[in-house]
C-alpha positions in Angstrom: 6.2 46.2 -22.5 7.0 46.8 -26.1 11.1 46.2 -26.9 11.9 50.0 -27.4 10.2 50.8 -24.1 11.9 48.1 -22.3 15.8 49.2 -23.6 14.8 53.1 -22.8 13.7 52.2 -19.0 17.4 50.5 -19.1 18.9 53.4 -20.7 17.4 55.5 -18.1 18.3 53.1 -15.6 21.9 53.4 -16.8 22.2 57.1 -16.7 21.1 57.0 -13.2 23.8 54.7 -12.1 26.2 56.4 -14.2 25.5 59.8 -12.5 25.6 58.6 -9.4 29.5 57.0 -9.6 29.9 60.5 -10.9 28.5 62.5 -8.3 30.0 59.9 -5.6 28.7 57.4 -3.7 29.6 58.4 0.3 29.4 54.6 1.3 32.4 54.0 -0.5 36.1 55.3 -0.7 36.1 57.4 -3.2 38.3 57.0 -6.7 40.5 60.1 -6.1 41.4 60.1 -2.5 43.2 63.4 -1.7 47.3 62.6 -1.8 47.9 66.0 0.3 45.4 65.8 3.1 47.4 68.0 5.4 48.2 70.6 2.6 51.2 71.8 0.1 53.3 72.4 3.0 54.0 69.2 4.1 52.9 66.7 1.0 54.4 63.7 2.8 52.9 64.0 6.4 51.2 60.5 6.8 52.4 59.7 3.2 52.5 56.1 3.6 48.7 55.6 4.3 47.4 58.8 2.1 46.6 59.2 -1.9 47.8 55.7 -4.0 49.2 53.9 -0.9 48.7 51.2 -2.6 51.8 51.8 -5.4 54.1 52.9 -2.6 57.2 51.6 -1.3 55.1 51.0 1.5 52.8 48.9 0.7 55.2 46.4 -0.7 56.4 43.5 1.0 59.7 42.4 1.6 59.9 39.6 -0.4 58.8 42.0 -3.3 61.4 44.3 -2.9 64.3 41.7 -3.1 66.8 42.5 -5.6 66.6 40.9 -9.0 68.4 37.5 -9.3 72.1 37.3 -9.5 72.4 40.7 -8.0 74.0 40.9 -5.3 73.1 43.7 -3.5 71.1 43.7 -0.3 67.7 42.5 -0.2 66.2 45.9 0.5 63.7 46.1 3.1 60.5 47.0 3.4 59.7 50.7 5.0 57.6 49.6 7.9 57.8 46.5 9.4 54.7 44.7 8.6 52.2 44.6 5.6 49.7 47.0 4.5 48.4 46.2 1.5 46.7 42.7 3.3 43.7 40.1 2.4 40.7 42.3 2.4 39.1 40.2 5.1 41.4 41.2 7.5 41.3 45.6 7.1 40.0 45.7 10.7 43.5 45.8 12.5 41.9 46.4 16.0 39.3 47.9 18.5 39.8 49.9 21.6 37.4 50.8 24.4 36.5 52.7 27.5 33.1 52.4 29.5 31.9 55.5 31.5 29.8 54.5 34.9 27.6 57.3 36.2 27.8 56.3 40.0 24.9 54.1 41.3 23.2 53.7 37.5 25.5 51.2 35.8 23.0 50.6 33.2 23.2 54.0 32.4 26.6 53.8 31.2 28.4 55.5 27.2 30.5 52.9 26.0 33.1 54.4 23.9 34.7 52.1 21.1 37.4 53.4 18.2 37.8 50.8 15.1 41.6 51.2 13.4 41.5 49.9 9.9 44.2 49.0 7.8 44.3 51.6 4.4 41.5 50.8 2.0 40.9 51.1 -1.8 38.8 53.1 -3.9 35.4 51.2 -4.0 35.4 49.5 -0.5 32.8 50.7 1.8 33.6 53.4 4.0 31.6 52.4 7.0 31.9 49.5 9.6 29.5 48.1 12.0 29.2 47.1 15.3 27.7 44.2 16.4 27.2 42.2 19.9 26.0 39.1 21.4 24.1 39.5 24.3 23.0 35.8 25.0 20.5 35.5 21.6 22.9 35.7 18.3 24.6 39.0 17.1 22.9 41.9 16.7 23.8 45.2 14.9 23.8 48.4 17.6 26.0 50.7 15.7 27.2 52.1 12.0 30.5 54.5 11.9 32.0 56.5 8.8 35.5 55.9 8.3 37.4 58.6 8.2 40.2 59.8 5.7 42.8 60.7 6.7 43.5 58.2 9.2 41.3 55.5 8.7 39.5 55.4 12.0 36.0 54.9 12.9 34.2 56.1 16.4 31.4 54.2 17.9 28.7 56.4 20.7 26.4 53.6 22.4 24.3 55.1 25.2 22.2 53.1 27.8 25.2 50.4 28.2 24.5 47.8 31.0 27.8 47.9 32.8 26.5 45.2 34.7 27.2 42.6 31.8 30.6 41.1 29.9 29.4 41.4 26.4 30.9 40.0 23.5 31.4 42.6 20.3 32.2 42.1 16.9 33.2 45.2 14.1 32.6 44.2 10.8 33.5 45.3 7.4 32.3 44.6 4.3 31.2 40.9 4.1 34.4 39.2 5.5 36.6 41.4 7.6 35.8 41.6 11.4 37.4 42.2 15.0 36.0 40.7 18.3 36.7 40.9 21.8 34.8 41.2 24.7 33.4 44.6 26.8 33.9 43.7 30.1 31.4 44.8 33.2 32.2 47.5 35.8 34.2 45.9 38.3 32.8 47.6 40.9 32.3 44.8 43.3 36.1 44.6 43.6 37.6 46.0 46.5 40.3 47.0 44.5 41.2 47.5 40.8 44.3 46.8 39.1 45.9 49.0 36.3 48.7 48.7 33.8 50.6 51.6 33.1 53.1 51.9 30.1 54.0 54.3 27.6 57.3 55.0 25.5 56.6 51.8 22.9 60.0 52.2 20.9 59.6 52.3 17.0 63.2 51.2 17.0 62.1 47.4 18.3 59.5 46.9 15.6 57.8 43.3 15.7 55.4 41.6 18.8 55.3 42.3 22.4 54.9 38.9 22.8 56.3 38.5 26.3 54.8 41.8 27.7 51.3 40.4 26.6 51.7 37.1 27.9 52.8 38.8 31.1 49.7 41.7 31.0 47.6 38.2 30.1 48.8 36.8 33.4 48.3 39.8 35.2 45.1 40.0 34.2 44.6 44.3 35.1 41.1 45.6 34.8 42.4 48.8 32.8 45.5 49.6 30.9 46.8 53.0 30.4 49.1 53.6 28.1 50.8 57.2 28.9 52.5 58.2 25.7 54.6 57.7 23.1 52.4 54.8 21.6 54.5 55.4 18.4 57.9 57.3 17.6 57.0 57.2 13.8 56.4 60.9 14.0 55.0 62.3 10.5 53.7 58.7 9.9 51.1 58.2 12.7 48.7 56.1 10.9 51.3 53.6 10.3 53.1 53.9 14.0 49.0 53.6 15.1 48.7 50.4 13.4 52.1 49.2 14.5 51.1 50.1 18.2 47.5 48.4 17.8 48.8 44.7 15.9 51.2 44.6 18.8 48.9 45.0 21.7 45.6 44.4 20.1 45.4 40.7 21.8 45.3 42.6 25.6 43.3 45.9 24.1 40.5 43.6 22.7 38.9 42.6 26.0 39.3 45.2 28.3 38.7 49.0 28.4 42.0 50.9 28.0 43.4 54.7 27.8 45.7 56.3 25.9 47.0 60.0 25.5 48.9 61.4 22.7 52.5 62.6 23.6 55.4 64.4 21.8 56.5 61.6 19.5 52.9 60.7 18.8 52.4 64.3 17.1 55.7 63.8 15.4 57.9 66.1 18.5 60.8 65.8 20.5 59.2 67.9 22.9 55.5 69.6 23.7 54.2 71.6 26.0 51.5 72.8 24.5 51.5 76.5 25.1 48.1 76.5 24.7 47.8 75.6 21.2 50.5 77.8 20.1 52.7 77.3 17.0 56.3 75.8 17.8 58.8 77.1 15.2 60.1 73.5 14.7 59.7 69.9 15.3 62.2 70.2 18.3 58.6 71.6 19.8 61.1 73.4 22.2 59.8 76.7 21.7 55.5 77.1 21.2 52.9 74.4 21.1 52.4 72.2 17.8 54.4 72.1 14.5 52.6 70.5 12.5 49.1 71.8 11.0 46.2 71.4 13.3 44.2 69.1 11.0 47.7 66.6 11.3 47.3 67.1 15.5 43.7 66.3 15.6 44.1 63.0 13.2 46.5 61.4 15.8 44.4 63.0 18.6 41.1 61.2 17.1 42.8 58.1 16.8 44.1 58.1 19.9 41.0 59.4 22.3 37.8 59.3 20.5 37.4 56.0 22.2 38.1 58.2 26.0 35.5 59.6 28.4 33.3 62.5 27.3 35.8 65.8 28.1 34.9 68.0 30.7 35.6 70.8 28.6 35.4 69.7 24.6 36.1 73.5 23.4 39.6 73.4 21.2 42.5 74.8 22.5 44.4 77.7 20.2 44.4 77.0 16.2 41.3 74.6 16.8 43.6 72.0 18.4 41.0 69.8 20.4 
């Protein structure tokens, strides 16, 4: 290939990567993620895990926010309670699960899995995958987007044996992964055991670390978790996170459900009047306050992992 042949295919070969990072690559975060997701209305809603999180107060750890030396003031702390701006090998915070039986066809079954990732940067890939050892080395069943806002990603695996424990992995990138364990139908039990909770106080920040070892003990086939998984109201993301790195060593191995209450869409109160608009964030009057893409962030987080719905129409103002 004569020289100025050779450094033209380059050129060209330039141009063509240079278009691309212009036109956007949809298997990474983009450069300019959106700081107002939920619109001009409310520019803070989920502020702490939208736009540069990563130059926020938020993002900072404690140690970095101590005041200057010989100042005496008091070491300021961090707005939430644990870091988000982490080692990139550890984005995955945690994976949640349900299995769906149809009766007498266990190997029939949907499992259901949601991946909750820590905030990531412009450039990272947008997807995770998920992998799992059925007795010959890990394979790869599954590929999810992650979504923004929110950064959650839904896995749909038809044709599950139910039969089977089944270890499973989500990975991201190179580096970062999750694992834990799908566990088989425990229908040869003549009985099932269930934990119930809900109400998981924002005001006690930090590990449920004798609850766990209790649940651990207790061994139930299926947790539910009733409500109220956060109280950080127009920060769900975060409280998400917060609720998932507490409970995420009793969530890992076993299939668990959770529904959204008032706190968790940033309420005192809800009852849902059909999708209706409440007036304020009292939510003593109407349905929801805030906008309906806000409701149905917290609701994916939350559910995507749940049963098909009966009925998956929305509700009033697309809630659903």
């Amino acid at each position: 290939m004569l020289p100025t042949t050779k450094n033209l295919v380059l050129l060209l070969l330039g141009m063509s990567c240079s278009i691309s990072l212009c036109l956007g690559d949809d298997t990474v975060v983009p450069q300019g993620l959106d700081p107002t997701p939920f619109g001009d209305e409310f520019p803070s809603l989920d502020g702490w895990a939208t736009g540069q999180w990563w130059t926020k107060p938020s993002a900072q750890g404690e140690e970095s926010l101590q005041s200057p030396a010989g100042n005496k003031k008091k070491r300021r702390r961090p707005p939430v309670p644990f870091q988000i701006n982490i080692p990139r090998d550890e984005v995955i915070a945690f994976a949640i699960y349900t299995v769906t039986v149809p009766p007498g066809t266990p190997t029939a079954s949907t499992l259901k899995l949601s991946a909750q990732l820590f905030p990531l940067k412009p450039g990272e890939s947008n997807q995770v995958r998920l992998e799992v050892d059925r007795g010959t080395g890990w394979t790869e069943i599954g590929k999810a987007t992650i979504n923004y806002p929110g950064w959650d990603a839904s896995f749909r695996i038809p044709k599950w044996d139910a039969t089977k424990s089944v270890p499973y992995r989500v990975r991201h990138g190179e580096h970062a992964e999750f694992s834990g364990v799908i566990r088989p139908d425990p229908a040869t039990k003549s009985e099932i055991s269930v934990a119930v909770m809900s109400c998981n106080s924002s005001r006690t920040p930090g590990q449920r670390e004798a609850l766990i070892n209790g649940l651990k003990k207790a061994d139930p086939d299926l947790l539910f978790f009733a409500g109220d998984q956060t109280y950080r109201h127009t920060e769900h993301t975060i409280g998400w996170l917060e609720f998932g790195l507490q409970f995420r060593d009793i969530i890992r191995d076993r299939p668990a459900v959770t529904i959204p209450d008032d706190h968790d869409v940033g309420q005192g109160n809800l009852w849902g009047a059909g999708g209706g608009k409440a007036s304020t964030s009292a939510g003593d009057t109407g349905g929801y306050f805030y906008p309906t893409s806000y409701v149905n962030m917290v609701q994916r987080q939350q559910t995507s992992h749940l049963p098909d719905p009966v009925d998956p129409a929305p509700v009033k103002g697309d809630i659903g």
